[in-house]
C-alpha positions as CSV (number, residue, x, y, z in Angstrom):
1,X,5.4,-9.9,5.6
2,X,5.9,-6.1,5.4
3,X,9.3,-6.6,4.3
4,X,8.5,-8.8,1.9
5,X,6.3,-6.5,0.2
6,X,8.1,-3.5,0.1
7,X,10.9,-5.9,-1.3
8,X,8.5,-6.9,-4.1
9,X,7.2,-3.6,-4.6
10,X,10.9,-2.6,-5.1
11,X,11.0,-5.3,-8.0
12,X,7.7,-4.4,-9.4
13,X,9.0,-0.8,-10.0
14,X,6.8,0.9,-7.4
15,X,7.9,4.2,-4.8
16,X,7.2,3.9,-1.8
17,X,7.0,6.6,0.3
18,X,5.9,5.6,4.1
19,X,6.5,2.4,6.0
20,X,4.7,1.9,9.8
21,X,4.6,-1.3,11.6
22,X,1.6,-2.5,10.1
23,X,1.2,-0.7,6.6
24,X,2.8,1.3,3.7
25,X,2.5,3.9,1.2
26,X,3.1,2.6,-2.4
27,X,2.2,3.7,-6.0
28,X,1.0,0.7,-7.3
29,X,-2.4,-0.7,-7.9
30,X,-3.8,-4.1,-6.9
31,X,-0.7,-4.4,-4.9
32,X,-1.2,-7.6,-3.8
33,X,-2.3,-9.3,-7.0
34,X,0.5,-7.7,-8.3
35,X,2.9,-9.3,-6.2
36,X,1.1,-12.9,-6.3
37,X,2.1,-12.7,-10.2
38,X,6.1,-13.1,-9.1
39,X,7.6,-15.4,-8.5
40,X,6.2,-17.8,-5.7
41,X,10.0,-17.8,-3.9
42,X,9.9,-14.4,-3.5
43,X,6.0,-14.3,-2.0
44,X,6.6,-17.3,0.6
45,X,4.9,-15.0,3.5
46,X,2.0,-13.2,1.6
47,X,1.0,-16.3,0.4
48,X,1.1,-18.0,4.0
49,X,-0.8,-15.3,5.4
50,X,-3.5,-15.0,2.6
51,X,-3.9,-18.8,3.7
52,X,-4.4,-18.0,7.5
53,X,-6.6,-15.4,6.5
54,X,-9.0,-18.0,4.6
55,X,-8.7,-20.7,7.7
56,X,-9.8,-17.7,9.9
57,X,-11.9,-15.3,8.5
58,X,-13.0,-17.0,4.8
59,X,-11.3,-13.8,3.1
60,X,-7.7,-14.5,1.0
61,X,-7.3,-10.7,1.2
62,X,-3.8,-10.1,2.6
63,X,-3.3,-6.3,2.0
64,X,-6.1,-3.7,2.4
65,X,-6.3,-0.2,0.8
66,X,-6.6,2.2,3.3
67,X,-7.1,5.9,0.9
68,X,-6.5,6.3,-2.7
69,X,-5.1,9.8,-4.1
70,X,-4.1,10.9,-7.2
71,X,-0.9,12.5,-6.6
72,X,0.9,13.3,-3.7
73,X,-1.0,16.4,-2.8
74,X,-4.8,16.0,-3.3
């Protein structure tokens, strides 16, 4: 699924600036809402993970905002 996002925050015109195993560093807002406006071929994974979420915890919410900055030095 992380690939998939960084692919879609590529094609939404976002920078990305650090990638782990489970998370990444992007400069785009409601990243995840974001991404659920594309296409639905290109969001085949987010989608089926927002509906395991929903099956196992009752919460859609795939991605989750870890710190917010304004810039890269703050």
């Amino acid at each position: 699924m992380i690939g998939e996002c960084l692919h879609n925050t590529h094609l939404l015109g976002g920078k990305i600036v650090s990638v782990t195993t489970d998370g990444f560093i992007c400069d785009i807002e409601d990243l995840e809402n974001e991404i659920l406006k594309l296409d639905p071929k290109l969001t085949i994974l987010l989608r089926k993970y927002r509906d395991l979420r929903v099956q196992l915890s009752g919460d859609p919410e795939a991605l989750e905002l870890k710190t917010e900055i304004k810039g890269l030095l703050s």
